[in-house]
Every structure is written in C-alpha cells, then in structure tokens.
MARNU-235448 format. One record per residue: residue in three letters; z negated, x, y of N, C-alpha, C in turn. Coordinates in steps of 0.1 Angstrom, whole numbers, plus 5000, padded with zeros to 4 digits. Layout:
% MARNU-235448
ALAZXYZXYZXY ...
//
This chain:
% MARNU-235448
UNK546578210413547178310422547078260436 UNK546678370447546478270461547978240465 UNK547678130471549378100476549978150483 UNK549178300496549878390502550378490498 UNK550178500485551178590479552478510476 UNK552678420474554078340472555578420482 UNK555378350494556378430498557078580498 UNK555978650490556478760492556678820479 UNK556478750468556978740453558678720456 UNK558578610463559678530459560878590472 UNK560278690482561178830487561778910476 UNK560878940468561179040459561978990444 UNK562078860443562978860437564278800443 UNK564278780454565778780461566778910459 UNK565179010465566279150465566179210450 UNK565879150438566379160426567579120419 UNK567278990424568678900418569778880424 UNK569378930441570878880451572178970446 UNK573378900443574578960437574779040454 UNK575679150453576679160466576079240476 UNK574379250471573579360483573779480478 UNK573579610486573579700480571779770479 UNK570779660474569679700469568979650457 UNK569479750449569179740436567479730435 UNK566979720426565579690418565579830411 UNK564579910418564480030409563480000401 UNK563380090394562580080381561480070384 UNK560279990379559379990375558480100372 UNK557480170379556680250374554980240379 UNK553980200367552880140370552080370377 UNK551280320391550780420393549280400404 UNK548380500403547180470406546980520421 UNK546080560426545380560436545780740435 UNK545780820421546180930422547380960431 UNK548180890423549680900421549780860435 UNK549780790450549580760461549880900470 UNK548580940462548281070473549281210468 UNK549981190458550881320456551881330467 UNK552081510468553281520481554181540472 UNK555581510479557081520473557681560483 UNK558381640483559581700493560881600494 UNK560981570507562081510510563081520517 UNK564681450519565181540530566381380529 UNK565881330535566781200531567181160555 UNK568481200553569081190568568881040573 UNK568681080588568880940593570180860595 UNK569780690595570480600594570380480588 UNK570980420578570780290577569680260572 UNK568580180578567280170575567180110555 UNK568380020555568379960535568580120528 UNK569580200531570280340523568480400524 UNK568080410538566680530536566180500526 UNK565780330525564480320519564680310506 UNK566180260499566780260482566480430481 UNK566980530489566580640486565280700485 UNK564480640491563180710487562580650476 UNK562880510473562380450466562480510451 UNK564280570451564580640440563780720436 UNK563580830448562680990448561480980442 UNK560680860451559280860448558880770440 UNK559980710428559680630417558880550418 UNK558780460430558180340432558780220431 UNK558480060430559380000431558879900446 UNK560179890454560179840468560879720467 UNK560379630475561079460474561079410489 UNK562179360489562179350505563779250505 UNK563579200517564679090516565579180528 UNK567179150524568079220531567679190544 UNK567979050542567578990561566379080568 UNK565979120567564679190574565379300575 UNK565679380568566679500573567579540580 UNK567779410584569579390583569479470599 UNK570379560602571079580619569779740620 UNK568879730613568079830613568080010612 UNK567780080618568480240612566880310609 UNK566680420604565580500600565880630605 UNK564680680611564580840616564780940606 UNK564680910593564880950583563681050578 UNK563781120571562681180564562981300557 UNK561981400564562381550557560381650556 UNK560581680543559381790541558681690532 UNK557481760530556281690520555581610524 UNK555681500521554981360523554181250507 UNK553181240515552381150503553581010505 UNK553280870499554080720498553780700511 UNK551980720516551780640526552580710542 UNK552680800540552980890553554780880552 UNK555280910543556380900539557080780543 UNK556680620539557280520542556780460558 UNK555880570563555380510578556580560584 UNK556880720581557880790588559280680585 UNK560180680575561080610577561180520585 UNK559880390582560180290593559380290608 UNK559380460612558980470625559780350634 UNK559280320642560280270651561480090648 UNK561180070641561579950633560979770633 UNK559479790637559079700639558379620624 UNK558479750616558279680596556779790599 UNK556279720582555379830579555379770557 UNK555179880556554279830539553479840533 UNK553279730529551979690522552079740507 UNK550979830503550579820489550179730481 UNK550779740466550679570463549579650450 UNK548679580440547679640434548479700420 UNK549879640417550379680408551079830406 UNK550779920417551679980423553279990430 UNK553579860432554579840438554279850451 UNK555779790465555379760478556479660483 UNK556379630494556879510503556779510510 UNK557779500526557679460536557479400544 UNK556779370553556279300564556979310575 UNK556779230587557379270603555679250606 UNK555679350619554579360625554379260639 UNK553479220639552979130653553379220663 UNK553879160673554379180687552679210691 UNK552379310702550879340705551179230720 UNK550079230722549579120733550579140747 UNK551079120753551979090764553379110761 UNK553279180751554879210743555879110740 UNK557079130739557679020731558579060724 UNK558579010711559579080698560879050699 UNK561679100705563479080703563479070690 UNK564778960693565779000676566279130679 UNK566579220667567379370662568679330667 UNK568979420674570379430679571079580675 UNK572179490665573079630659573779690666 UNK574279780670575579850675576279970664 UNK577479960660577580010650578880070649 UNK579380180646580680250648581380290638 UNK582280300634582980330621583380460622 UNK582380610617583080740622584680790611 UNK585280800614586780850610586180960601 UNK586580970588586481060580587881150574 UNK588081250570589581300570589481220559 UNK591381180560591881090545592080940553 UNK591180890559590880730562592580690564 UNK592980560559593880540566593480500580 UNK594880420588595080410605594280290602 UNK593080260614592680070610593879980617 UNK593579900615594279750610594279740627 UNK595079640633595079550643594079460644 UNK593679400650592879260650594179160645 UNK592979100631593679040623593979060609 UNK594079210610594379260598595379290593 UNK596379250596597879240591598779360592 UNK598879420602599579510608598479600608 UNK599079770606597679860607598479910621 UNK597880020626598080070644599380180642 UNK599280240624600080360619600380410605 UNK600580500605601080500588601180660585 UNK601380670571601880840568603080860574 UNK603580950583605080990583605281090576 UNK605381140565606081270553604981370554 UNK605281470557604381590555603681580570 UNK603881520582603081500594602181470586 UNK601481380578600181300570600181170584 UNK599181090583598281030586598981000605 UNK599380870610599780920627599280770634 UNK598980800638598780650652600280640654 UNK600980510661602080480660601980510674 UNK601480540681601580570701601580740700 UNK601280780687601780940688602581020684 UNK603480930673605180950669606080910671 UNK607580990674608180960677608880890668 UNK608780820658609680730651609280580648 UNK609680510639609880370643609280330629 UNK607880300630607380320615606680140615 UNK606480070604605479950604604579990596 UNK603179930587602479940582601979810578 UNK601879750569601579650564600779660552 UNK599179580556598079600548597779490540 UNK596679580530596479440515596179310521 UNK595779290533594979170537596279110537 UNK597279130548598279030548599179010536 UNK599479120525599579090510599078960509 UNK597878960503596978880500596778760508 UNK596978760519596478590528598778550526 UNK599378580523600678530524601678560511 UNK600178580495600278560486601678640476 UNK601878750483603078860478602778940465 UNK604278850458603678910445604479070445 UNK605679110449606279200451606279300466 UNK606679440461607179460478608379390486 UNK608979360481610279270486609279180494 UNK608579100489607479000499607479010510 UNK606779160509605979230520606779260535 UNK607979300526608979350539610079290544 UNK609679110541610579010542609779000559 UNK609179070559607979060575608779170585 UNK609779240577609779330582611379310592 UNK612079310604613179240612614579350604 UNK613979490603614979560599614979600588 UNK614779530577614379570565615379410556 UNK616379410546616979320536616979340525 UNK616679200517616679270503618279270502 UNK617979300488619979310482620079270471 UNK618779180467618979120456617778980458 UNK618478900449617478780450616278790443 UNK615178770448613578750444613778710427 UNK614378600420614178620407615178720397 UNK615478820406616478900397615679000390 UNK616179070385615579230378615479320382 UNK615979330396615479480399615679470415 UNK615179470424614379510442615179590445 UNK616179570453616879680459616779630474 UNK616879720485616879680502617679790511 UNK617779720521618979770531617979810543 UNK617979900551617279940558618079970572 UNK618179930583619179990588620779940584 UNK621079850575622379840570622479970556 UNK621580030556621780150543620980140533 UNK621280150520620480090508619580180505 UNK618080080500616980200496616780140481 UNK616780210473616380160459615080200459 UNK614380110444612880180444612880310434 UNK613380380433613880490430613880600440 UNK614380490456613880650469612480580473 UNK611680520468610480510473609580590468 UNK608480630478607380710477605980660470 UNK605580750466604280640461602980800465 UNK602480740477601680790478601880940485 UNK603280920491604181030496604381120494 UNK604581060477605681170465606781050462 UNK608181140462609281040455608781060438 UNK609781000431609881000416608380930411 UNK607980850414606880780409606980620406 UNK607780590413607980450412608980390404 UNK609180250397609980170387611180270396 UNK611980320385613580350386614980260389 UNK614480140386615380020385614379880382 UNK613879840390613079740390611879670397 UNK611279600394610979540410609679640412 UNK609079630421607679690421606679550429 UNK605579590420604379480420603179540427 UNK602079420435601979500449600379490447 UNK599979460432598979410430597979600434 UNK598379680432597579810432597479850446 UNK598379780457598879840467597979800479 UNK597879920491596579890501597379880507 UNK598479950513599679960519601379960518 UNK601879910524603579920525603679990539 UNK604380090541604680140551605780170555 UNK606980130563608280110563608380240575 UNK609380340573610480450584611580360585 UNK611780380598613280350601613880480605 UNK615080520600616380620602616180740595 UNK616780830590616580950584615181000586 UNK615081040577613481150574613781300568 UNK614781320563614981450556613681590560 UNK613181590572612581690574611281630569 UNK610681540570609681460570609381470548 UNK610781410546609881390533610881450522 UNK611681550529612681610522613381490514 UNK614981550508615681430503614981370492 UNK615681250494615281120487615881160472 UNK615981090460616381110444618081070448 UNK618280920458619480880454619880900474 UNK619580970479620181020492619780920503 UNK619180850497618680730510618880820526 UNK619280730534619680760547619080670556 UNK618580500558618380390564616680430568 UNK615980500561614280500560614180500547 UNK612680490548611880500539610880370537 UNK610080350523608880300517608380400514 UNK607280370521605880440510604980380507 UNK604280350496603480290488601980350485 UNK601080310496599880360494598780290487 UNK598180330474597280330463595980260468 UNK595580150461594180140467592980210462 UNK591780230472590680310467589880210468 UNK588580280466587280180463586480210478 UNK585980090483585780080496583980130493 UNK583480070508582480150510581579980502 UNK582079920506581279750496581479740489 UNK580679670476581479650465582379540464 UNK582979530455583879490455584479410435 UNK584779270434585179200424585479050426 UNK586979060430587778960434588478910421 UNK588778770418589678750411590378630417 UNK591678630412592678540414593478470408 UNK593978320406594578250399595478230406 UNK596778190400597878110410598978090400 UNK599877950404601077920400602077960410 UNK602877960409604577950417605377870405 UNK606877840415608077810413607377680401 UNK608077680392607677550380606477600370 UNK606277680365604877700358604677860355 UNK604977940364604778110364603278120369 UNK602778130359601378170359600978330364 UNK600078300373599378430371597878480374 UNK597178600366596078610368596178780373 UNK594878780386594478900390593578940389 UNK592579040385591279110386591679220398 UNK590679210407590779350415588479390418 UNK588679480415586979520413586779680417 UNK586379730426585579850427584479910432 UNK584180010429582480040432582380210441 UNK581780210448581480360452579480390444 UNK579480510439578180570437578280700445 UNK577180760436575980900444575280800453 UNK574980910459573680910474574680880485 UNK575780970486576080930499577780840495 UNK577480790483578880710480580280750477 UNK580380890474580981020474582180940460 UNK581380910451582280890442582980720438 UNK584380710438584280560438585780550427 UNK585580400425586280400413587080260415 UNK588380210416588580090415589880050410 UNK589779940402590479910388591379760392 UNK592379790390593279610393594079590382 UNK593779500376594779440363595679280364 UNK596579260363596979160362597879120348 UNK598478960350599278940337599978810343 UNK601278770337601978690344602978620333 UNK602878510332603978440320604278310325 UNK605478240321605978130326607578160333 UNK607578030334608678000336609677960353 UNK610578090355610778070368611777920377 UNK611977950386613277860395613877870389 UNK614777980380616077980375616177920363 UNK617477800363617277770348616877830338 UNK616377780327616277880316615677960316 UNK615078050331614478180330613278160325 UNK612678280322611478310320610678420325 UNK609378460322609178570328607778640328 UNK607878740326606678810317605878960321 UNK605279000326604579100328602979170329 UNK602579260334601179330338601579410344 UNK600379470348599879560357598279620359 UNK598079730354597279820350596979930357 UNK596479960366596480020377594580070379 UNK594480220376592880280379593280360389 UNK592180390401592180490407590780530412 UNK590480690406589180720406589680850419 UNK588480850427588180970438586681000442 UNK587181110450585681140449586081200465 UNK585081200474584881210489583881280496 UNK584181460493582981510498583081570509 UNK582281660515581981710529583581760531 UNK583981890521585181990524585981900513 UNK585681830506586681830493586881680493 UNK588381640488588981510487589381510475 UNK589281490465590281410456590881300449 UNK591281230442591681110440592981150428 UNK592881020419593781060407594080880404 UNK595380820401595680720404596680740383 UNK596080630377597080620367597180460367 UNK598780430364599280320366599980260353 UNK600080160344601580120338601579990344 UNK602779970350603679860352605079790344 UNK604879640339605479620326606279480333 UNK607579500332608279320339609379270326 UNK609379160323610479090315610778990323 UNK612478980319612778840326614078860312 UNK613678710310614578640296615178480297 UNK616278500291616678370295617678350304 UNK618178450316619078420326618478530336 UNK619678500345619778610360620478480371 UNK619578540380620278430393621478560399 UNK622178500407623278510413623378630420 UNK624078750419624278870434626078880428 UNK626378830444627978800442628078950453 UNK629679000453630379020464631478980469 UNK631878960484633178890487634179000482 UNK635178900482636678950476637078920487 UNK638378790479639178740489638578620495 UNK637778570494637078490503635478460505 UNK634878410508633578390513633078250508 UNK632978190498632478030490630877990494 UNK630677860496629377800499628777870487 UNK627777880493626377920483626077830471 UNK625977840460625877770450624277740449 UNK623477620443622477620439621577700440 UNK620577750442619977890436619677900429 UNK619177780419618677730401619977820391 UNK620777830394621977890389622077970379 UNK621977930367621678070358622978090353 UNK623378220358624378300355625178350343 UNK624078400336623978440317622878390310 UNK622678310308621978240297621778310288 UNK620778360282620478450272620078590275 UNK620178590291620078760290618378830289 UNK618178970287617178970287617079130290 UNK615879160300615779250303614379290307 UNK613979370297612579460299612379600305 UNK611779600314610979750319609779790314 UNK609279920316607979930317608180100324 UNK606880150333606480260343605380300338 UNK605080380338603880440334603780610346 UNK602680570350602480720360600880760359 UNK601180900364599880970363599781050377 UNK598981030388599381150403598081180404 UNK597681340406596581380411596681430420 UNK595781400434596081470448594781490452 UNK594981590457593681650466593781750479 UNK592581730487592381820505591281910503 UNK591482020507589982090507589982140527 UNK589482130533589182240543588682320545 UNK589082410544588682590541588182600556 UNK588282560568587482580580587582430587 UNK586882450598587182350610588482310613 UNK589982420612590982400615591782420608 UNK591582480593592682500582592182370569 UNK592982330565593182220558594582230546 UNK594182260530595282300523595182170516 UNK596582120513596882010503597582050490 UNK597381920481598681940472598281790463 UNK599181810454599781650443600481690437 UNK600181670422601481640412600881500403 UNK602281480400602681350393603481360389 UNK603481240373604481260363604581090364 UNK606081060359606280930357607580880346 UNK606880830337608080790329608280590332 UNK610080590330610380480333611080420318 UNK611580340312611580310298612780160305 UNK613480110296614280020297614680010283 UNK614479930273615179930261615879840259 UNK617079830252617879710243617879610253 UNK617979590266618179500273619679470283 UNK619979390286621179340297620779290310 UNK621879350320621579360329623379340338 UNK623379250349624379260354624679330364 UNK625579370369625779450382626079390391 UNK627079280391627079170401628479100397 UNK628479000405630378930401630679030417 UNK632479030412632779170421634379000423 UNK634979120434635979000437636178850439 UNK634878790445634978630448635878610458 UNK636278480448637278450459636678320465 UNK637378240475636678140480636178040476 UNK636877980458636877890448635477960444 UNK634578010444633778070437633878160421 UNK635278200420636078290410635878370409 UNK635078490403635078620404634878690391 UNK634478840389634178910379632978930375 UNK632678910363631378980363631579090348 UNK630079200352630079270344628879280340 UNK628779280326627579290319627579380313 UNK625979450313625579590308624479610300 UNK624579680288623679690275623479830277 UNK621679790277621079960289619980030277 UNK619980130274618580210266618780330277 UNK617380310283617280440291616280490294 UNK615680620288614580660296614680790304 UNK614280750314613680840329612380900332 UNK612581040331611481060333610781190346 UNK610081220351610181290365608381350363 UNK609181470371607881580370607981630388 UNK607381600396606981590412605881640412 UNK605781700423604681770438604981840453 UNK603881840454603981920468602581930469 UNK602782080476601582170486601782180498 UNK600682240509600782270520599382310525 UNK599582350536598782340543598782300558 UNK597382250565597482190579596382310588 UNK597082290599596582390608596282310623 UNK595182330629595282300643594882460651 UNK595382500662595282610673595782590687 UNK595082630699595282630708596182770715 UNK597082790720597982870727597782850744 UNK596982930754596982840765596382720770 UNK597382630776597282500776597182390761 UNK598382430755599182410749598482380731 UNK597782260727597682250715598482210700 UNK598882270692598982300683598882240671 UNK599282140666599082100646600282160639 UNK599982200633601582290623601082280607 UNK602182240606602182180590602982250581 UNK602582360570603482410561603882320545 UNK605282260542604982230529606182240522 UNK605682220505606782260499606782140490 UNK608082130483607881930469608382020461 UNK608881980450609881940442609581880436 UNK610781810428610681690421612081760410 UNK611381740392612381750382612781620381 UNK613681540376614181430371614981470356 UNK614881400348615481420332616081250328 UNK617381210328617481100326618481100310 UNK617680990305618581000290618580870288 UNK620280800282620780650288621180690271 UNK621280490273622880480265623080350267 UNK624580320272624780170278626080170271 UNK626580010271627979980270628079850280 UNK629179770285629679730294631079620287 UNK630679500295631879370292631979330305 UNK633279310307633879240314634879090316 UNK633879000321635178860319634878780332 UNK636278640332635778610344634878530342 UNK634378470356633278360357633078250371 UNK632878120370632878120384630978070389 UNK630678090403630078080406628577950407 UNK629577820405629377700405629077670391 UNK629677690381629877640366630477790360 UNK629377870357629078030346629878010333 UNK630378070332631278110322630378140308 UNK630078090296629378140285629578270284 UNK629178350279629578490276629978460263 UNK631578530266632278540253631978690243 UNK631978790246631778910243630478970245 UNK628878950238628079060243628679190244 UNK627879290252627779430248626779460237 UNK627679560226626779630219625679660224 UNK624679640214623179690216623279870220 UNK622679930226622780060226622180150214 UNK622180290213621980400205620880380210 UNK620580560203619780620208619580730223 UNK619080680234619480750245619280900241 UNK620480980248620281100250620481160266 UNK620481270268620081330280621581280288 UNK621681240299622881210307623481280320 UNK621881330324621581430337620481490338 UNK620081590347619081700347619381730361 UNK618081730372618281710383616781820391 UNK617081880400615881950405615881940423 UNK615381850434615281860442613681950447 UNK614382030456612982070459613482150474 UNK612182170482612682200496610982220503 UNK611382320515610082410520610482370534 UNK609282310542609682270558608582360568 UNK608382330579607682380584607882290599 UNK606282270607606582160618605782180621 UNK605682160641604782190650604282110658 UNK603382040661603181920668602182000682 UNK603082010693602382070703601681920716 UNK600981960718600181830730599981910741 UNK600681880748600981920763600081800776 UNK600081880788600181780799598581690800 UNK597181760791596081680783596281590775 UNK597381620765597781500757598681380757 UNK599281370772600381300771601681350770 UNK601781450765603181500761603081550748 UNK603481540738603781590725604981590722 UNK605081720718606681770715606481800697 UNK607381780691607181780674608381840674 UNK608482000665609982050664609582090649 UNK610782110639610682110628611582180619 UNK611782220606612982260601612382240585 UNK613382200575613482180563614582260555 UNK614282340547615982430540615282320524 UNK616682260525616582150511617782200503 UNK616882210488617782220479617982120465 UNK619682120463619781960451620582080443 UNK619982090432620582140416620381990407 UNK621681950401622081880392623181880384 UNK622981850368623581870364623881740352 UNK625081720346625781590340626181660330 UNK625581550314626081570304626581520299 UNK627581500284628581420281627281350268 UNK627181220270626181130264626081160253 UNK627681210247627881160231627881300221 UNK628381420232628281550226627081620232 UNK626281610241625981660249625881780261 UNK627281790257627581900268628081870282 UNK627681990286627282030307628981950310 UNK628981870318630281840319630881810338 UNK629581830342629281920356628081960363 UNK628182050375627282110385626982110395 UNK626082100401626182080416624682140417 UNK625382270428623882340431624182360449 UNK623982290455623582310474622582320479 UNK622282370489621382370498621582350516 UNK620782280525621182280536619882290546 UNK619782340556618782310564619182180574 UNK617582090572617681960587616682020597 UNK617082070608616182040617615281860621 UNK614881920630614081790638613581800654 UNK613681700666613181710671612881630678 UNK611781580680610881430687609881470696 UNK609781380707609181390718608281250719 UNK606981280725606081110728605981150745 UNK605981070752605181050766604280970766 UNK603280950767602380870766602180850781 UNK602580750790602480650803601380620806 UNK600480580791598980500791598880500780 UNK597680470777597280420768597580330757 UNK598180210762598880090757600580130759 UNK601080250765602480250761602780430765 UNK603880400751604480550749605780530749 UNK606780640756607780590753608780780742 UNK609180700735609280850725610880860724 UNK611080970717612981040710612981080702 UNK613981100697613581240684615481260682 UNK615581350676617081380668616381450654 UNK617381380645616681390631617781340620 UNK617881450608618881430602618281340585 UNK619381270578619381230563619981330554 UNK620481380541620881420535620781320521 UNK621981380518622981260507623581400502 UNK623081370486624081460473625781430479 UNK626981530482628181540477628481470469 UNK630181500463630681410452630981510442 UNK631481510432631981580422633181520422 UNK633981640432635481620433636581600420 UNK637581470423637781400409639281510408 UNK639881440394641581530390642281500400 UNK642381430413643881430420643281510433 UNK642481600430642481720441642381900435 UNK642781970440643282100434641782160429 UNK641182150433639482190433638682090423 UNK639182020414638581960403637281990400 UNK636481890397635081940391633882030401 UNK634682070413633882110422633182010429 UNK632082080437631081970444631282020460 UNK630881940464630981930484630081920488 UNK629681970500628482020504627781870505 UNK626381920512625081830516625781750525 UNK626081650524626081520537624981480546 UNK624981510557624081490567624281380579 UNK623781250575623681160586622581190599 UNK622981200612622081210619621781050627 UNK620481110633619980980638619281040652 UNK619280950658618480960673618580820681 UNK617280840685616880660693615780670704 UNK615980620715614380600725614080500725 UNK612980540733612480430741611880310738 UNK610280370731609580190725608180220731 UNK607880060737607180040745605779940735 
//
C-alpha cells in the first residue's frame, strides 16, 4: 500500500473510534462510477459544517471520514435541490477551504486545500452564539454557579433584572463542584434560607424568612404535590434549586401546608445538546458510600428528541452512632423539542432508610444547654423508611407568534411503612432534660396535580403587554396510622426507650383535600422597557376534609375561598441595575375551631400574610 495513503486511513479511523464526537461512521455502502452520477434531492440548512456533512452522508449513503479537528469552528452554505456526490459535497464545503477526494472503494475524505500563490491561509476563526429557544432555562453567571433567573409561578421563565421579587437560582454545576447530596446542601448557600433539622435526620424541613417550608410545599417543576411528603429530597435528578423569598400566593397559588416565607422549586434535568455519561464515586462521614450514573443523548436531525437517565445507590454508615443508611434514586426524563411543540415527561422513584438512630432536634424550654456532641444518637434502634414515586407530563405548543398554551399533570405517591420517627425533645431545660416523643408511622399519600394556561404577548400604544391566564389544582388523599410514646430523656446521656410504640395497622383514609385556584397577570413594559409594571389577581380555593382513622367518618370541613391580588414594579436605571417593589399576599388554611368556643367544628377564613419590599440593586 503506498504510504500516502496512511494518513488518511488513519483520519478515518479516528473519526470511527473517537468516543465523545458527534460523527458517527455511517454505513458502509460499496458504489460505482454509476452510482456517483445519480441526482438526489436535498434540503439540508445551513450551519455547522460536521451536522451538514453527517447529514448528507446519511442521504446519499456514502461513507465520509474526516477528522473533527479539520472541521472544527467551520459552518456550510448548506444544500438544497438535486445534486449528483460530486456537486453536492463541493456545494456544502463552498467556502471552507476543504475539498473531497474519491477514494476507489467508494468512500471519501477530506483534504484542506493549498492557499493559491500570494495568499495566506488563516487559522478558522469561530464566532458562535447560543440562539434562545422557548423553554431554555436563564444561563448561568460566569462560573456557573448562580444562574441570572429562575421560574417565578405562572410568570414562567424571568431574568432576575426584570422581577420584582427576590428569587436565587442555583445550578447542577455548583451541586456538583461542592458535592451536594441533598437540597438542604444546596440552600446552605442560600443567606435567607435555614434548615430545621440536622443533615443526618429523616426528614429536610427549612425556614425561609423565619417561616417554615416543608418538602411537602415544594414545587417540582412548578407543580406542588410531587415531592417526598416528609423526607429529605435528593439532588441527584436536579438541574436546578430555585429559592422565592416572601409570599407567592398569586404566583403559584397556595402551597399543600400554607407556606408563607417563599418557595423551592425543583427543576428536572434534560438531555443537553452533547452527549453526555458521567459517573461518580464518593465516601462521606465514616463509610457512606455512594454511587452515581448520570448519561443522556439527544437524536433526529435536528436533535429534537432527547432522553436522559440518572440512577444512584447509597449504603453505609453515617456520623451518628450506630446509624446507618440506605437509599436510590431513579430518575428518567424523556422530551422532545420541536419548532411549535415542547414536551417532556419526567418519571422518578426516590427510596431513603435511616436505621439504627436519629441525631438530635431539641426545643428550648426552660433553658438553653451547650450543644451536645453531634455523634449523639438519640434512639438507638430506630428505623425509618420512605419511598416517592412520581409520574409529570408537561407540555407548550404555540398556536402563533404571540399565543402560547401550556399545561402538566402529575401524580405522586409517598409510602412510609412500619417505621419510627421522632418529633423532637420539647421542654429542655438547661441540664439538657427534656421530652421526647416517639412515633410509629404507616402512611400513604398520595396526590393528583395540574395546571393550564395560556401566554400572550400584545401591544396597546406604547405600552407592551405579556398576560398570563392559569388554572392548578391539586387532589391530596392521605391514609395514616400512627401511635405515639412519651418519656423523659436527657440530651447528653439518651434515655433507652422504655416503651416502643405499637407497630401500626393498616392505614386508612385520615384526610381528603382539593386546592385549586384560577389567576390572571399582566406584565406591561413601559418607558422602552425600563418600566414594567406586573398587576395580578388569584381567587384561591382550599376544600378539606378529616376523617375519624378508626370509623371512618367525616369528622370535619373546611371549604374557603379568597382572592390575593399582586402588585410589582421594575425600574430598570441600566442595564446592570434595577431597582423593583411589589405588594403580595401568602395564604394559610384556617383552624378548625376547637369545644371552648360557641362555633365548634367550624372553620375560619383564609389567613393572608402580606409582604412588600424595595429596592435591589
């Protein structure tokens, strides 16, 4: 074989065997001097010179070999009508500085062409833009860490210089580079954001504002009712954490448990435009093992459809004496990304054990005692399993240039069986003396959520226009059966448990709950866009109703409704500063008025915390 064919064998099988490029080895098809001169209709757009030429190569069932590097930074005029190979591949790399050579096998290969006589051949210089597609999240900061914005409720999708509220965004990268196995992790970044329970307990609860959010009022994907009911959430699926500060009621309609401090929302990862198959090992604390797969792919022509899969598994043994600790995470999310049409479908089970013990969540009493150990195991023996299982399908179509309808539903069941769980020691006193209570839980939860809408942009005048119509509801069906011990204990040196609680029954129905609520919001841009005024209204309604565990009868009701207005202003100064307002209310379920009031058994209206704040630069 002459030796100038060498190098360009050995092109061709680079771009065979190179993992991580996106130019596959098409098929082999031996063809003659006929087969050359056949025309084929084509219609393949311009752009990236690797995409033209995988594309034609598909069409015209030849096989092409060529090294990335030669491509690389390159774009193609593209190709449209009936073209023989030869005419066909001149046209793509009009302009490019390549040409191809016929090889006798019927294959081909790239060359760079000689600079002609006084000429001189630059290196390719890329310039390259990332065009915005609907759906995209907000990009990242430099760095990665921080994105620019986040979903705010039925607004969708916002630059943080164009709303008026007080939102963070925190992406997989800095997950990932600062190794977070939970959301609690994530939002330990966050100045206004506390957990309310310690990292090796059983269940993630946080203070927002000084007001408690359970994962229970978190969003997944900006539907409530999807996430663990009582338990930590795992961040292995997640592209995003996106933190509200102060009431949202208009925004994301009420929360399951009345959250008032903000919100989480939990955005799903997709499958990028690279591919993508990461894996990850890691220890913590004394020998908590764990393993991650994260892997996804986009196909078609123009990458339309993509698929990406994250599994984990985790065993070993934590900081807490005695503890232990056990779980996965199972997480697919398949979508597809076309011209008018979005969709995406996310199915999840999430599974946590912790056996062996519970670290410490005290409250003061009568006094305030040094902090004990954190090794501390509390209950020795306890044991407590979860598991989540969800299903959400969402999709966008745009019916024009300026009308845009949405919708999502999702189902999620939550499971807790035969396990113990503490509530906390209650009355410490300064000796580290207090109460604790222990609880024997069988419960399943389970929730039927959505919401529709539609998005609008129109001009009035001057005066532009985004107005957002939408509607949720969320069913909840919760069926328990617990029992409960009480003894003392101190802080320092844990009391053995004298008395388990009985194992539970069989759960039955305990509550039956229907939140659901229709808003409507205007986002007008005044002034060429430095003024936007946002005005709003929500009529929210909570029907709930409580059964007696053991007979199952209705043993109260509660049916309210309230409207929250909204209303927030941006000034945009510059570019680099906005300074914004807003008045904006929460809503919190009533009580079910107890026997020492004349009105027994009755319920009290919608509780409305308001909020309002300026001025961020």
């Amino acid at each position: 074989m002459p030796h100038h064919y060498l190098p360009r064998l050995s092109l061709l099988a680079l771009a065979v065997v190179h993992l991580g490029t996106a130019v596959p080895a098409f098929a082999a098809e031996t063809a003659g001097a006929a087969k050359t001169a056949v025309q084929r209709s084509y219609d393949i757009p311009a752009g990236p010179l690797e995409a033209a030429l995988n594309r034609f190569g598909r069409e015209a069932g030849i096989t092409l070999g060529f090294s990335t590097g030669l491509t690389a930074g390159l774009r193609s005029p593209g190709l449209q009508g009936s073209h023989d190979l030869a005419s066909g591949l001149a046209q793509l790399l009009q302009g490019t500085g390549l040409a191809a050579e016929a090889r006798g096998d019927g294959s081909y290969t790239l060359y760079r062409l000689p600079a002609a006589q006084g000429e001189v051949m630059l290196a390719p210089v890329a310039v390259t833009a990332q065009l915005a597609r609907p759906g995209d999240l907000p990009e990242a900061y430099a760095g990665g860490q921080v994105a620019r914005g986040g979903r705010v409720g039925m607004l969708g999708n916002q630059d943080m210089m164009d709303t008026p509220f007080n939102q963070s965004s925190y992406t997989s990268e800095l997950i990932r580079n600062q190794q977070a196995v939970t959301v609690g992790d994530v939002l330990d970044n966050d100045p206004a954001v506390r957990r309310d329970a310690p990292p090796s307990g059983t269940y993630e609860f946080f203070n927002i504002r000084g007001f408690s959010v359970t994962t229970g009022d978190m969003t997944f994907n900006g539907l409530y009712g999807m996430l663990p009911y009582y338990s930590v959430v795992p961040v292995e699926f997640v592209e995003r954490v996106e933190v509200l500060k102060g009431p949202s009621a208009l925004l994301g309609g009420m929360s399951p448990n009345g959250a008032v401090g903000g919100g989480i929302n939990i955005v799903p990862k997709r499958a990028a435009d690279e591919p993508l198959t990461r894996f990850t090992l890691g220890v913590e604390s004394r020998s908590l093992w764990r393993a991650h797969v994260d892997t996804g792919r986009r196909f078609g022509a123009d990458g339309e459809w993509g698929i990406r899969f994250n599994g984990s598994y985790k065993s070993g043994d934590s900081y807490v004496d005695d503890q232990s600790r056990k779980g996965h995470v199972g997480a697919l999310a398949l979508d597809y990304r076309g011209e008018r049409l979005r969709v995406a479908m996310d199915v999840f089970r999430l599974h946590n054990e912790v056996r062996g013990g519970e670290s410490i969540v005290a409250y003061a009493g009568t006094g305030l005692p040094k902090a004990p150990d954190g090794s501390t195991n509390l209950i020795p023996g306890l044991y407590f399993p979860s598991t989540t299982e969800g299903v959400l399908l969402s999709g966008e179509l745009d019916i024009n240039e300026h009308l845009t309808a949405f919708a999502k539903i999702g189902t999620r069941r939550y499971v807790q069986k035969e396990g113990h769980q503490i509530s906390a020691i209650s009355n410490l006193d300064a000796l580290g003396n207090g109460t604790l209570t222990l609880w024997s839980w069988n419960q399943d939860h389970r929730n039927v959520t959505g919401e529709a809408g539609i998005r609008t942009s129109f001009q009035t005048g001057p005066v532009k226009h985004a107005l957002v119509i939408s509607g949720s509801r969320l069913d909840s069906e919760n069926r328990e059966s617990r029992y409960r011990v009480s003894q003392s204990t101190n802080i320092y040196s844990p009391s053995a448990i004298a008395v388990w609680p009985q194992l539970p029954g069989v759960a039955t129905k305990v509550s039956d709950s229907t939140l659901s609520g229709l808003a409507i919001a205007d986002t007008m841009s005044l002034a060429e866009g430095r003024v936007l005024l946002t005005l709003g209204v929500r009529r929210q309604t909570v029907k709930a109703d409580s059964f007696n565990s053991t007979s199952g009868l209705l043993t109260a009701s509660y049916d309210k409704s309230a409207w929250t207005p909204m209303v927030g202003v941006v000034f945009k100064a510059k570019e680099n500063l906005s300074f914004y307002a807003n008045a904006i209310e929460g809503l919190s379920q009533g009580t079910i008025v107890g026997a020492t009031y004349q009105n027994e058994g009755k319920c009290s209206h919608l509780t409305k915390p308001s909020n309002s704040k300026s001025g961020r630069s």
